[in-house]
C-alpha positions as CSV (number, residue, x, y, z in Angstrom):
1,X,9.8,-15.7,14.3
2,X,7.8,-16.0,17.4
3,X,9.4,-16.0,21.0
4,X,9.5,-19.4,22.1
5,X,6.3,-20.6,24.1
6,X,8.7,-22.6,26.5
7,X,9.4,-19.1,28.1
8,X,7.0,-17.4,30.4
9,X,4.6,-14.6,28.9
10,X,6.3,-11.4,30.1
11,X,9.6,-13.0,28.2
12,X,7.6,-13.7,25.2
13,X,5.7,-10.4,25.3
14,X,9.5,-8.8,26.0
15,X,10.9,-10.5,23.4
16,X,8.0,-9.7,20.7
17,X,8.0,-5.8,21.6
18,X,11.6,-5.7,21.0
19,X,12.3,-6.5,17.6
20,X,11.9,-4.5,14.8
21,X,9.4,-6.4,12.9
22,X,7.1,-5.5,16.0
23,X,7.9,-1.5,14.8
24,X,6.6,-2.2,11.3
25,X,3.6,-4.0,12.6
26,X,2.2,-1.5,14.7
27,X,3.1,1.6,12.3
28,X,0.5,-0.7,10.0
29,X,-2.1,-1.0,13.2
30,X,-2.2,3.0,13.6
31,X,-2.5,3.1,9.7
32,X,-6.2,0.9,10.3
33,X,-6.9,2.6,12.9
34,X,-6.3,6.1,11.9
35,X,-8.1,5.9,8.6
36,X,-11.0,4.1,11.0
37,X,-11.5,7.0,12.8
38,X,-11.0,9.6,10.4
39,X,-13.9,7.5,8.3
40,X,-16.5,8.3,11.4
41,X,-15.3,11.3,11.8
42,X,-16.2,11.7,8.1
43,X,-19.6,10.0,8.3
44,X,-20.7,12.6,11.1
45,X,-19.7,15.5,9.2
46,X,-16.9,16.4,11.4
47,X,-13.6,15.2,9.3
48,X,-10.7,15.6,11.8
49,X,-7.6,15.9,10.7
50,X,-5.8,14.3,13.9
51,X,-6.8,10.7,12.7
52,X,-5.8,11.1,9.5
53,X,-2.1,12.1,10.6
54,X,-2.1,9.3,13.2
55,X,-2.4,7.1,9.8
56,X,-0.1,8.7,7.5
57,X,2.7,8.4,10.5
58,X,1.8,4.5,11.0
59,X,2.5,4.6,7.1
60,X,5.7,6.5,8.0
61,X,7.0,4.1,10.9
62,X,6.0,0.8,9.0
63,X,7.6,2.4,5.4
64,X,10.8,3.1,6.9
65,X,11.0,0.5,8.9
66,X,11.4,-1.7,5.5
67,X,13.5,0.7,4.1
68,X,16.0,0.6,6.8
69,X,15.4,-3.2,6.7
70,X,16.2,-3.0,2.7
71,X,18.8,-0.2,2.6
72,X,20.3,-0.4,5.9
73,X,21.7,2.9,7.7
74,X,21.9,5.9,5.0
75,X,24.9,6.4,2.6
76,X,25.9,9.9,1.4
77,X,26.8,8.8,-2.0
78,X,25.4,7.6,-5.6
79,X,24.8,4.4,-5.7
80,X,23.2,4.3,-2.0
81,X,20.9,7.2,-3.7
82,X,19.8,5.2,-6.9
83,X,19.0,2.6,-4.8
84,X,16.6,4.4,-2.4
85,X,15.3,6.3,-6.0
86,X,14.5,3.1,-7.6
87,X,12.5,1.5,-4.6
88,X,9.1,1.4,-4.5
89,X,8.5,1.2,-0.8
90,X,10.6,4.7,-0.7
91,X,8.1,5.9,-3.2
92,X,5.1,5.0,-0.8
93,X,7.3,6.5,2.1
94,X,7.6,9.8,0.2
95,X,3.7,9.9,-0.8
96,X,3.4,9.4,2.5
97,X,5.1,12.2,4.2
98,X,3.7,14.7,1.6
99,X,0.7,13.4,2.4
100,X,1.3,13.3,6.3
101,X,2.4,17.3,6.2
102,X,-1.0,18.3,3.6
103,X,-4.6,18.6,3.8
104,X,-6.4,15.4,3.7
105,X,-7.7,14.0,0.6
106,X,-9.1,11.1,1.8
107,X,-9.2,8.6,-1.1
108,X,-4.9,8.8,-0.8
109,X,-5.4,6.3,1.9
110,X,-6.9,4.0,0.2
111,X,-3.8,2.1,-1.1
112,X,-2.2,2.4,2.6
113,X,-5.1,0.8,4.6
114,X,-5.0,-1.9,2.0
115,X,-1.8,-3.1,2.2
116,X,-1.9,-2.8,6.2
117,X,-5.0,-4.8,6.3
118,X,-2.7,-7.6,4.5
119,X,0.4,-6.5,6.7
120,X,-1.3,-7.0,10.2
121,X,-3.1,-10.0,9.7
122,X,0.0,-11.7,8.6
123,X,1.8,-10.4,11.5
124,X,-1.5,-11.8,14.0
125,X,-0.7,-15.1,12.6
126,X,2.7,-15.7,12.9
127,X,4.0,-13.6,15.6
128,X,0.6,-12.4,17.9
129,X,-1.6,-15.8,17.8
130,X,1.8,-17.7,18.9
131,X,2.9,-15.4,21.3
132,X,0.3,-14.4,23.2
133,X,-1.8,-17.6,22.6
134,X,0.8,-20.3,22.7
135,X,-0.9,-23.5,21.6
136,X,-1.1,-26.4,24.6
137,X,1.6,-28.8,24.0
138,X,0.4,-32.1,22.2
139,X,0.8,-35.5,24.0
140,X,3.9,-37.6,22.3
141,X,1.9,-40.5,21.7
142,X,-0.2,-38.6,19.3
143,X,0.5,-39.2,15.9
144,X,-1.6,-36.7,14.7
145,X,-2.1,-32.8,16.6
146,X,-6.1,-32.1,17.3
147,X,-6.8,-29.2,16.1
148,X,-6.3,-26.1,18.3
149,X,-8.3,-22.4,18.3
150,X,-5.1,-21.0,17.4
151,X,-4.6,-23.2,14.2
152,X,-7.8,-23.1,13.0
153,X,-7.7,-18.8,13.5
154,X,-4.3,-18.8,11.7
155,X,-5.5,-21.0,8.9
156,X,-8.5,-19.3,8.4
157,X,-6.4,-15.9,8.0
158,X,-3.9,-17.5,5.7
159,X,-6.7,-18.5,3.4
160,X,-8.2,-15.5,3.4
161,X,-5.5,-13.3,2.7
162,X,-4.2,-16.1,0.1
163,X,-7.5,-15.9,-1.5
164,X,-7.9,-12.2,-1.8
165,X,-4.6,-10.3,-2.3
166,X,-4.6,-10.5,-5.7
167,X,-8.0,-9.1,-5.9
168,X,-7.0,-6.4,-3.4
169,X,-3.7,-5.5,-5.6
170,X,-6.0,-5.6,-8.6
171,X,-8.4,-2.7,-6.3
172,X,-5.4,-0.6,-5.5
173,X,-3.6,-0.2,-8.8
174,X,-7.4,0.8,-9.9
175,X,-7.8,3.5,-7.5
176,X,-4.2,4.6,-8.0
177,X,-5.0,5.7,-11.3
178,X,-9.2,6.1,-11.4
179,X,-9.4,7.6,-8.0
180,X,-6.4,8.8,-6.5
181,X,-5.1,10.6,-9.6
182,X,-8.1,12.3,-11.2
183,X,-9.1,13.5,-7.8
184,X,-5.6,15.1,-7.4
185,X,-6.4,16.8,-10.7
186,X,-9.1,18.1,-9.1
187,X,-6.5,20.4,-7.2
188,X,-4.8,22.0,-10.3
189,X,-8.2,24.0,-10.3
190,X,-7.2,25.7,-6.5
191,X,-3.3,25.5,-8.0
192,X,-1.8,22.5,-6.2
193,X,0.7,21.3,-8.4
194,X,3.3,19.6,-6.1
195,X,0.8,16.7,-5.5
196,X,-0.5,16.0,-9.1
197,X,3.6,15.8,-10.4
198,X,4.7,13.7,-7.0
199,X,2.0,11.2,-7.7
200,X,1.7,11.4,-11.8
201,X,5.9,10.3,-11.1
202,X,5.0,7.3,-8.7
203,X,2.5,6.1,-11.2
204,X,5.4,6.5,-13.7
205,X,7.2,4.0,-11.6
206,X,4.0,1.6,-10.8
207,X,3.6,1.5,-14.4
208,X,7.2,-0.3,-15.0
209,X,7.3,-2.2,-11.7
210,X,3.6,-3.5,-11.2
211,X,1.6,-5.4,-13.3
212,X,-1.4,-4.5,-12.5
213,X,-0.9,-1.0,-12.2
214,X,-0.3,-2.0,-16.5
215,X,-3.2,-3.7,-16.3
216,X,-5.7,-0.7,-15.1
217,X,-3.7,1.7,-17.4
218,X,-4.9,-0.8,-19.9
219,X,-8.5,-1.1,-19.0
220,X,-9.1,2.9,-18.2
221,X,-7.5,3.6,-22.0
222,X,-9.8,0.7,-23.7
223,X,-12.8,2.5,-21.9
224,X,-12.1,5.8,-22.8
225,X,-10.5,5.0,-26.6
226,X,-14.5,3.7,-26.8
227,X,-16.2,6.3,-25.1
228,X,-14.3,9.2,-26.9
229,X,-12.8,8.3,-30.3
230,X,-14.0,7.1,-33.7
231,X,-16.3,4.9,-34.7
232,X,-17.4,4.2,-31.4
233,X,-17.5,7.3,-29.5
234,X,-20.7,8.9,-28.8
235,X,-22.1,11.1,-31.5
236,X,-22.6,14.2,-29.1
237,X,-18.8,14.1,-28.0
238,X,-17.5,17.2,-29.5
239,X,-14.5,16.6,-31.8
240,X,-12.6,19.0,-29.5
241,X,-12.6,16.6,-27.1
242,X,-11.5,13.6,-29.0
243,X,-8.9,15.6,-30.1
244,X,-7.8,17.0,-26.4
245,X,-7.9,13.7,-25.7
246,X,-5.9,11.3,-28.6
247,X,-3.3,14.0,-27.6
248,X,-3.5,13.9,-23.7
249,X,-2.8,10.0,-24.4
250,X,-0.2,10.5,-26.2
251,X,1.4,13.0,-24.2
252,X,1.1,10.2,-20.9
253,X,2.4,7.2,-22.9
254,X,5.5,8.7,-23.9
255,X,5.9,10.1,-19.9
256,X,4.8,6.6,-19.2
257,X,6.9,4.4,-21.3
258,X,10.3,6.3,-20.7
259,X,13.3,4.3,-19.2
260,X,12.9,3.6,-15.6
261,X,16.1,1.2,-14.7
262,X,14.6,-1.4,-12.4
263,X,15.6,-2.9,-9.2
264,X,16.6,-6.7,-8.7
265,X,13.4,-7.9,-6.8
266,X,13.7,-8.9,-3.6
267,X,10.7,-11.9,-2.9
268,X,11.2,-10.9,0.7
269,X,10.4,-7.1,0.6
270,X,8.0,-6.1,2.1
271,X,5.9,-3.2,2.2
């Protein structure tokens, strides 16, 4: 909730800087802006590595902000443990700090820059626009508030974001498993192993907890069922590889479907 605009702006700014939400938002600001950078830095040839740190630890203070939001101080014992185990924002933390302390592969920030594009603009309208641009108080004979810059801005944000997170969930859960993953495959070739498990786990997880991480499991096997096995598959596929692959599928949808005991949701998480 935003400081009160009856104080003056140094208490307001004070106020703002001091909670804990104000942590989280700005871990999700150097997550933007790190991936920014590291993007030019990419375009001109010259990736550097320091940007691409400075957005896995916004990642890292924003993750465990929620965590210790969620989970409160940690618990040396079982059921603190399961807890932590089933939550997905600790599974985004974790994939962050393996990511934070490896080379970069840049297409693992995809899903992070997303959800801090959603994170930060929420956080502009309720707690920056307010705060630092208080609207002017309305005379009490007016029954109904003109409308103010700062309305209009946070309207036009809420919209937005209302509009396209579903379409930007949809994007993610995509990449997780079209992008992300077959480029960490990529690695087993130069033996990286650790990375291809950690994250072949979390999808494990995304699959039981997100629908439309389902939903582009379901999609990528319709298009490669057609591309690669009878009657439709293309009559110069080898039958070597519709073989390699009927059992590949098999091999994921049993990892896939096995028992993952779910969380009670929590409508105010956030990641």
């Amino acid at each position: 909730m935003p400081p009160s605009s009856n104080r003056s702006f140094g208490e307001r700014i004070l106020q703002l800087v001091q909670s804990l939400q104000f942590s989280w938002f700005v871990g999700h600001v150097l997550t933007l802006l790190g991936t920014l950078f590291y993007i030019l830095s990419y375009i001109a040839m010259r990736a550097a590595v320091k940007p691409y740190k400075i957005a896995y630890l916004g990642a890292l203070v924003s993750y465990g902000v929620v965590i210790y939001k969620t989970h409160g101080f940690p618990k040396f014992n079982t059921a603190y443990g399961q807890r932590l185990v089933m939550d997905e924002n600790v599974q985004y933390f974790l994939l962050a700090l393996y990511n934070f302390f490896s080379d970069p592969i840049e297409v693992t920030l995809i899903p992070f820059v997303t959800f801090s594009i959603f994170h930060a603009l929420g956080y502009t309208r309720t707690n920056i626009i307010p705060t630092v641009f208080p609207s002017p108080q309305q005379p009490t004979s007016s029954s109904t508030p003109a409308p103010t810059w700062q309305s209009n801005t946070q309207q036009t944000i809420k919209s937005w974001t209302e509009k396209n997170y579903s379409s930007a969930m949809r994007f993610v859960a995509t990449a997780e498993v079209t992008i992300i993953m077959p480029r960490l495959l990529l690695g087993l070739f130069r033996l990286r192993i650790v990375p291809v498990v950690l994250f072949a786990q979390f999808l494990r997880f995304r699959f039981h907890f997100s629908t439309y991480t389902r939903q582009a499991f379901t999609q990528l096997r319709a298009n490669l069922d057609h591309s690669l096995l009878p009657p439709t598959a293309n009559p110069r596929v080898p039958a070597f590889v519709s073989r390699f692959y009927a059992t590949a599928k098999e091999m994921v949808i049993s990892f896939g479907e096995s028992v993952v005991q779910r969380q009670p949701a929590d409508p105010g998480q956030q990641r």
